[in-house]
C-alpha positions in Angstrom: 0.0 0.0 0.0 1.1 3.5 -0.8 -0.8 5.5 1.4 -0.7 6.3 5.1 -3.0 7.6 7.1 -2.3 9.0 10.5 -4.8 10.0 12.8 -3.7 12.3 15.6 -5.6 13.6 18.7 -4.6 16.3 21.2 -6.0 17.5 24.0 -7.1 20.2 21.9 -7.6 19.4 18.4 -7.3 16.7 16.6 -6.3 15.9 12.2 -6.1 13.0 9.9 -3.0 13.4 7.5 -2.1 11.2 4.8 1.5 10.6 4.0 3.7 8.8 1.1 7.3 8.0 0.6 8.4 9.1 -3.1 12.0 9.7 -3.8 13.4 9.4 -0.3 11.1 11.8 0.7 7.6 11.9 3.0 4.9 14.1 2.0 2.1 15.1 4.5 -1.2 16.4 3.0 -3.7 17.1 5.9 -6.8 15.9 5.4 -9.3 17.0 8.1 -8.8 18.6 11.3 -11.1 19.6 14.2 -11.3 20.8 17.6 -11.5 18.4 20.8 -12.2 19.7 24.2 -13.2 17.9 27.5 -16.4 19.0 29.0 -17.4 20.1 32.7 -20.9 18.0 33.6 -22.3 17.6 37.6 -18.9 19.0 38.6 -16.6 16.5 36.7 -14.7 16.4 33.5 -14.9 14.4 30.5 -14.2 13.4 26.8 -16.4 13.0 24.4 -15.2 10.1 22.5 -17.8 9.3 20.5 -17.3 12.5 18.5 -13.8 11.7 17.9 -15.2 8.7 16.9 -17.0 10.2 14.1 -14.4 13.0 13.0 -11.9 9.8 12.3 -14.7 8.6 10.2 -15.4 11.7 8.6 -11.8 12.2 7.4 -11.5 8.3 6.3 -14.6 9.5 4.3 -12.4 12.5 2.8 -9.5 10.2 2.4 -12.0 8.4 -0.5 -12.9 11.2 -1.7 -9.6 12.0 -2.3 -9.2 9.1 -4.5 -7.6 6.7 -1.7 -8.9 3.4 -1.5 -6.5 1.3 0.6 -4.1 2.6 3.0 -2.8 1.9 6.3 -3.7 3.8 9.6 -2.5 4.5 12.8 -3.9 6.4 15.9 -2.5 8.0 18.7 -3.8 10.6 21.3 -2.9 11.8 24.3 -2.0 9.3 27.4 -3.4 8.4 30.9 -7.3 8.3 30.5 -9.0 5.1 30.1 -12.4 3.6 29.2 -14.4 0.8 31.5 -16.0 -1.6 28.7 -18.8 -4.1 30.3 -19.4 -7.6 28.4 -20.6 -6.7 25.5 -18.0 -4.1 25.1 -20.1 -1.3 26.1 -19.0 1.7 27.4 -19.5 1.8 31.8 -18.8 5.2 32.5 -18.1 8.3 30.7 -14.6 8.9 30.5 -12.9 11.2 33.1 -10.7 14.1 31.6 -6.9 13.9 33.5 -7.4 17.2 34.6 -10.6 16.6 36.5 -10.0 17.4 40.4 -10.8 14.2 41.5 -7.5 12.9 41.7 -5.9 15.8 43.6 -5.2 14.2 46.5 -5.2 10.5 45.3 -1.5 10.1 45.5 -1.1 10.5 49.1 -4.0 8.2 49.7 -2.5 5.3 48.0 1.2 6.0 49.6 -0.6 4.5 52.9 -0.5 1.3 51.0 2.1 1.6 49.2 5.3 3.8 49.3 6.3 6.3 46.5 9.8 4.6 46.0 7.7 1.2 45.8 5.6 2.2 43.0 8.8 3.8 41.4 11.0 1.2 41.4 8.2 -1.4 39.7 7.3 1.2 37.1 10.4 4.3 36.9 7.0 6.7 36.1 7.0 9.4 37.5 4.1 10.5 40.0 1.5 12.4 38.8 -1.8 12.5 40.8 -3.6 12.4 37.1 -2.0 9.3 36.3 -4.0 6.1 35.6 -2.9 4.3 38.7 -4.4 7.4 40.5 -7.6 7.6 38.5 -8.3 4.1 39.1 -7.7 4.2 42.6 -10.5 6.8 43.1 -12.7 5.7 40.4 -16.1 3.8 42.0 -15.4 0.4 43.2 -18.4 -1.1 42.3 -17.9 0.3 38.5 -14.4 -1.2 38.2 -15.4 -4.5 39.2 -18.0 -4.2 37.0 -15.6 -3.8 34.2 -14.7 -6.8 31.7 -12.0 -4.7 30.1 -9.8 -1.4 30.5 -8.5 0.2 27.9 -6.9 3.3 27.3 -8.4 6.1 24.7 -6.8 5.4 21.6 -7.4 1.6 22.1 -11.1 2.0 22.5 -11.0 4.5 18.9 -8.7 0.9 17.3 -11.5 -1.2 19.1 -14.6 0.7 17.8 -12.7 0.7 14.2 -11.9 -2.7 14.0 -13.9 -5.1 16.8 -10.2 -5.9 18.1 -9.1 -5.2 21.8 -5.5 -4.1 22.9 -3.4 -2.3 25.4 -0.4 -0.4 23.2 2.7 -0.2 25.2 3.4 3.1 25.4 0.3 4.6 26.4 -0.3 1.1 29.2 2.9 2.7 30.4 1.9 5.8 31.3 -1.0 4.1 33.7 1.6 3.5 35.7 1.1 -0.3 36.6 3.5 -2.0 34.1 6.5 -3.6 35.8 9.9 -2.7 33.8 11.5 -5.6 35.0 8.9 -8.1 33.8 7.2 -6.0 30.9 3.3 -6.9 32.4 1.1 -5.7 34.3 2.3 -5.6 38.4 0.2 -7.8 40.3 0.4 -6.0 43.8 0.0 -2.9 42.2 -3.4 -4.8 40.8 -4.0 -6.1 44.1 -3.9 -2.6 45.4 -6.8 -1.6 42.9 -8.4 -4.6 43.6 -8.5 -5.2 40.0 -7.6 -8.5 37.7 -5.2 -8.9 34.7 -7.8 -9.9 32.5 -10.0 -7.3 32.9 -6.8 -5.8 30.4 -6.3 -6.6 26.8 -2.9 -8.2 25.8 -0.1 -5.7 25.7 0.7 -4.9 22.3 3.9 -3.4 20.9 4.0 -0.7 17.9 4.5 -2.1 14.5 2.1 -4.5 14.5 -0.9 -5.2 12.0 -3.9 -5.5 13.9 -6.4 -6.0 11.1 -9.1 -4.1 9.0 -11.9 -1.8 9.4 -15.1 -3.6 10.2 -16.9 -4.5 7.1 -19.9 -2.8 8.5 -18.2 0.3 9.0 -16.9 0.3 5.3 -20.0 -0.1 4.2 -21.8 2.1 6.1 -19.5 5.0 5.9 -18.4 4.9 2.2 -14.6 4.4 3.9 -11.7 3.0 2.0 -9.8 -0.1 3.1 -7.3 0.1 5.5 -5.6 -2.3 7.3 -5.1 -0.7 11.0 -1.4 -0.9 12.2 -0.3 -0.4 15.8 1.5 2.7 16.1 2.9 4.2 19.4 -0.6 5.4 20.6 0.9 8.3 23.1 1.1 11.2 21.2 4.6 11.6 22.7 5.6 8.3 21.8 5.0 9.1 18.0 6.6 12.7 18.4 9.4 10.9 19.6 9.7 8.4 17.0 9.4 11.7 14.4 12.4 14.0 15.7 14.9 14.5 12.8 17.9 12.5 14.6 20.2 9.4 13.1 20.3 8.7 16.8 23.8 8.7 16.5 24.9 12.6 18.3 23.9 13.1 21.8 20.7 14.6 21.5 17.9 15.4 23.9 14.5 16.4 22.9 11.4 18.8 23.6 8.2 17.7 22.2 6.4 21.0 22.6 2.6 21.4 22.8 -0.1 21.6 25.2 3.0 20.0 27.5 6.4 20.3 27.4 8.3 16.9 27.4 11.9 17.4 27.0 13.8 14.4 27.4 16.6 11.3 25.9 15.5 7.8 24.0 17.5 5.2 25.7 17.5 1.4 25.5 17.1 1.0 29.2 14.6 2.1 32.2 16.4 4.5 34.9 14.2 3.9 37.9 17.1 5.0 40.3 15.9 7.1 43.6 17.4 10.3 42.4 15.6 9.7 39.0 12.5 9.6 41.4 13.4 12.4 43.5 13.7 14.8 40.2 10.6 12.9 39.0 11.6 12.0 35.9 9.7 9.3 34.0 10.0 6.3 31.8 7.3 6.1 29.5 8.2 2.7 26.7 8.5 4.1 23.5 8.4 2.3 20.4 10.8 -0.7 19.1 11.8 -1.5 22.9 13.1 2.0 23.8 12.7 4.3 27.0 11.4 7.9 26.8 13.1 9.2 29.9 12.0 12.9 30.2 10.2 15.1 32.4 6.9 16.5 31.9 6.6 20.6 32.3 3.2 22.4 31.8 4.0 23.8 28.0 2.3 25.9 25.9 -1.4 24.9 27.9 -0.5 28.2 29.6 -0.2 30.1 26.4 -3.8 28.4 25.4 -5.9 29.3 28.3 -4.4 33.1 28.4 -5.4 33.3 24.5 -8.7 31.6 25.0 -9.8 33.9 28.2 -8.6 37.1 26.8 -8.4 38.3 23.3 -8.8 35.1 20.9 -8.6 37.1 17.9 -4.8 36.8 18.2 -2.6 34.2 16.5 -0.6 32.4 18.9 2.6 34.0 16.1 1.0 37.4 17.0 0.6 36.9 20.9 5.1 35.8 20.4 5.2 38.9 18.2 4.0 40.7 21.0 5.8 39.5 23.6 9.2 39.7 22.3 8.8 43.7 22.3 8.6 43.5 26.0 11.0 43.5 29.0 12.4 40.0 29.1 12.5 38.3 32.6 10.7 41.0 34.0 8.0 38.3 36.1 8.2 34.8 35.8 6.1 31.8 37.2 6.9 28.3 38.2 4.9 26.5 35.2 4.9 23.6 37.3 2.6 24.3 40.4 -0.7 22.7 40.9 -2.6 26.2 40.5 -1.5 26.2 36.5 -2.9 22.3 35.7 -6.5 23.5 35.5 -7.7 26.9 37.0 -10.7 28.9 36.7 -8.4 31.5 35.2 -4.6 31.0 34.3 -4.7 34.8 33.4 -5.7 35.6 37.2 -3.8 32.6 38.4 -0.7 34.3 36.9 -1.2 37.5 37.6 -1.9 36.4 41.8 1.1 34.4 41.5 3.6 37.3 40.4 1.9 39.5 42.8 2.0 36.8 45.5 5.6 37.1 44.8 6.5 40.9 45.2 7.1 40.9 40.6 5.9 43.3 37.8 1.9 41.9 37.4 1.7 41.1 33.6 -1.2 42.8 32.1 -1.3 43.1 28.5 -1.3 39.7 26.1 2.1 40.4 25.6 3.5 40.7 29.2 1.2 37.8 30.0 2.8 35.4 26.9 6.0 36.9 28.2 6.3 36.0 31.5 4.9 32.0 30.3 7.8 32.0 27.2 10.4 33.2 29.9 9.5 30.9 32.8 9.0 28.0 30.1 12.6 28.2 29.0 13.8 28.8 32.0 11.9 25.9 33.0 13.3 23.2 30.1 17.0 24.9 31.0 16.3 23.3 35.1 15.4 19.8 33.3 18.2 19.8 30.6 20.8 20.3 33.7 18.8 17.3 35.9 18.8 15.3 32.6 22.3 15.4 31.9 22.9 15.0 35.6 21.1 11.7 35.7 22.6 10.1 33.0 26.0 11.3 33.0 25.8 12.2 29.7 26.5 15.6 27.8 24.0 17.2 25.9 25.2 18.7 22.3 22.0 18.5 20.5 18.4 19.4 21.4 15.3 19.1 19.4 12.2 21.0 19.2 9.3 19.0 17.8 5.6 20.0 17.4 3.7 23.2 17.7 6.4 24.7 19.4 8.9 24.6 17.2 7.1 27.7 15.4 7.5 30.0 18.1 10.7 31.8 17.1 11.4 33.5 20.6 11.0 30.2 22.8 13.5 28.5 20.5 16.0 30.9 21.1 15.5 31.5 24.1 15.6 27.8 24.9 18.7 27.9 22.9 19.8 31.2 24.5 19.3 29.8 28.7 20.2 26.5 27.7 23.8 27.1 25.7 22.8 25.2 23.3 22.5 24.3 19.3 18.8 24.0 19.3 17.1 22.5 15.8 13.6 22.9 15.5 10.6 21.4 13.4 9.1 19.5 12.0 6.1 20.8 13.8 3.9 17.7 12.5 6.3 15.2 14.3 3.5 13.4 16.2 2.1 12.2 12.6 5.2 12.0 11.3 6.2 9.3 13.9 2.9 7.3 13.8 3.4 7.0 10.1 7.2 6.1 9.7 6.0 3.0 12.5 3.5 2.3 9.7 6.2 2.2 7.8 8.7 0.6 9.5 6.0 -2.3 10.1 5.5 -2.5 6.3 9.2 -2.7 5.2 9.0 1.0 3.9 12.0 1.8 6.1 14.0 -0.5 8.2 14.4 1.1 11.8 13.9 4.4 13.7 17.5 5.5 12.5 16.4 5.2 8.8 13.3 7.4 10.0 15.6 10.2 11.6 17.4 10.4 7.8 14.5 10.1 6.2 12.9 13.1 8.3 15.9 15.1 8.4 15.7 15.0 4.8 12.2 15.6 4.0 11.6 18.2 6.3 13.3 21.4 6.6 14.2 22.5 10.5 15.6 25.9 11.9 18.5 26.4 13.6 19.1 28.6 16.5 22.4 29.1 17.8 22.9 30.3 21.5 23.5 34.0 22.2 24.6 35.4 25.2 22.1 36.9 27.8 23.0 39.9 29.7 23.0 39.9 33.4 22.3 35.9 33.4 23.6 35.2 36.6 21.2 37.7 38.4 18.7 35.9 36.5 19.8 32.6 37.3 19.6 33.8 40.9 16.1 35.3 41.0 14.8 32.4 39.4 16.4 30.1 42.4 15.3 32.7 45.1 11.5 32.0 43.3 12.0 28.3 43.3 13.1 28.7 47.3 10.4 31.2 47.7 7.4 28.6 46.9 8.9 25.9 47.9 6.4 24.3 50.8 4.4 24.0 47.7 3.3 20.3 45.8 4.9 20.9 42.5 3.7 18.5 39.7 5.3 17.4 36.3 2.8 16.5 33.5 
């Protein structure tokens, strides 16, 4: 098959792109796109899945029209939430959105049963109190047991498509009960949930075929046929798999969207206790690799500010903006609870800075500002712990995804950092789901072949460090902040 479809959901949007490899080259063509959002209903929040449902169908149907009829597909979305499927594979319960406040104290809770280090050592993921060992553990007993399988988003979208139930690797990782040592599903961990192994599907790795859209669906739909491929299902699993390296150089990477996830690929977990203690994370990427990173808050900030105020403004005109203002004049540590899911993150910012004896940003430009600023200052405090960890020096770091189209954060990543940074391709998450598809077809032979291939089809923009005047003052404010808030919960995702 010559076509490849990928079909890519974010926390905010979603898009169907079609890809093919002609003279050592991918070309994209996006195909549909729309908007997702989770919901607030009787105080919760959720997804609404069965409209992503029908937006994948809707651009399969586009796809025909387009004058494809056969193709491979893959799906990915983002990680942690999952779907309660009864007998009959019916959907239980509505499915919780990781940002719901449910969960806010759920870590703590479990620690009475377990310790931290416990949990970390089986699974070397870092805790977050939205993960899907947290979820779980708060989630209605009597609906759990009720439960014939768990899956996790993007398995139940491959489930609905082809009749076929799995858990993909890399997003069963990030539900923090798979042991890194065995590679299954942790039975006290389980125990702890008072759940079963078989109320999960088997654990599947990327690059397999899983099989074909339901006849029914076909023929319903008017859809083309396409033979459904697992890719790596987390979204930052497959913009992972998409960053322009011949994984040869020492290169880190920042996969920059809703969240910041700037981390190494490495053939082997890190679950030491001062991995823990900077709560870093080892999420299984694809083709038996590690995705040790750390999750900061990202350009979610950015979002809400744009969506509360003036909306009319491009997110290139809000960086336009904030570059003609004083740099460093207040920053914000991205990473406190208050900034996961407030009422406001205009207000929360601007109580924050004040809270803190800064400037209060204003105008949309102060207000994109301060986030750009404290965001790189931010990835700089996780590219030191990253190198720390590993013992391994840095000369290479990657932006991929959204982004990598904001001029001023890439140089001043590349600026705080002191280092060569290369960003783009901005469309890495589809990029990655479709070089698996094509890996797994015998288009290309591994993940390095990928990189080239990339590298090669993409073009990327280079930002070269520049010096920044009065740094070390900087530097020192930004430590006297981090001191100044410290009796605070800080968390990474």
């Amino acid at each position: 098959m010559d076509n490849f479809l990928a079909v890519d959901i974010g926390a905010s949007s979603g898009r169907l792109v079609s890809a093919t490899l002609q003279g050592g080259q991918l070309h994209l063509e996006e195909l549909h796109r729309f908007g997702n959002s989770f919901t607030e209903r009787d105080g919760h929040d959720y997804w609404n899945v069965d409209n992503l449902l029908d937006e994948i169908i809707k651009g399969l149907q586009k796809a025909k029209q387009k004058g494809i009829h056969s193709c491979t597909l893959g799906i990915d979305t983002w990680a942690v939430d999952y779907v309660l499927l009864d007998q009959e594979g019916r959907r239980i319960h509505d499915i919780y959105a990781y940002r719901d406040a449910r969960t806010l104290h759920a870590p703590e809770k479990l620690h009475r049963l377990i310790s931290r280090e416990d949990v970390y050592e089986k699974t070397g993921i870092q805790e977050l109190n939205f993960n899907t060992l947290y979820q779980l553990f708060v989630h209605d007993r009597e609906q759990l047991a009720q439960a014939d399988k768990i899956l996790m988003v993007p398995d139940y979208l491959y489930y609905r498509l082809t009749g076929i139930m799995m858990n993909e690797t890399t997003n069963a990782s990030t539900m923090q009960l798979l042991n890194v040592n065995t590679r299954e599903f942790d039975e006290e961990l389980l125990s702890l949930l008072q759940l079963r192994r078989n109320q999960f599907a088997e654990l599947t790795e990327p690059g397999q075929t899983l099989g074909a859209i339901l006849p029914e669906l076909v023929q319903q739909y008017d859809l083309p046929d396409c033979q459904l491929i697992v890719v790596p299902t987390h979204d930052t699993a497959s913009a992972v798999a998409g960053v322009p390296s011949k994984r040869e150089e020492s290169w880190a990477y920042i996969s920059s969207g809703t969240w910041s996830l700037l981390g190494m690929e490495r053939q082997q977990a890190l679950n030491t206790k001062a991995a823990m203690q900077a709560n870093y994370t080892n999420e299984w990427g694809a083709f038996d690799t590690y995705r040790f990173l750390k999750n900061i808050m990202g350009l979610w900030m950015i979002q809400e500010v744009r969506r509360e105020g003036d909306s009319a403004l491009s997110f290139a005109e809000l960086a336009q903006l904030a570059s003609a203002e004083t740099p460093f004049a207040s920053l914000v540590l991205c990473n406190l609870p208050a900034f996961l899911n407030p009422d406001s993150m205009t207000l929360e910012i601007q109580r924050f800075c004040e809270e803190t004896g800064q400037p209060i940003p204003r105008t949309p430009g102060s207000l994109a500002r301060c986030i750009f600023d404290s965001l790189a200052l931010s990835y700089r405090d996780a590219l030191h712990e990253l190198q720390h960890l590993t013992d391994e020096t840095v000369t290479q770091l990657h932006i991929v995804g959204g982004g990598a189209n904001n001029e001023l954060l890439c140089q001043l990543t590349a600026d705080l950092l002191g280092i060569e940074v290369h960003a783009g391709p901005s469309e890495s998450t589809a990029i990655g789901n479709i070089v698996v598809q094509l890996i797994s077809t015998g288009g290309l032979e591994d993940l390095k072949a990928a990189g080239s291939i990339i590298a090669q089809s993409f073009p990327t923009q280079l930002y070269q460090p520049k010096s920044v005047n009065g740094l070390e003052g900087l530097l020192d404010r930004w430590e006297s902040l981090k001191k100044q808030t410290a009796s605070s919960i800080q968390i990474s995702r």
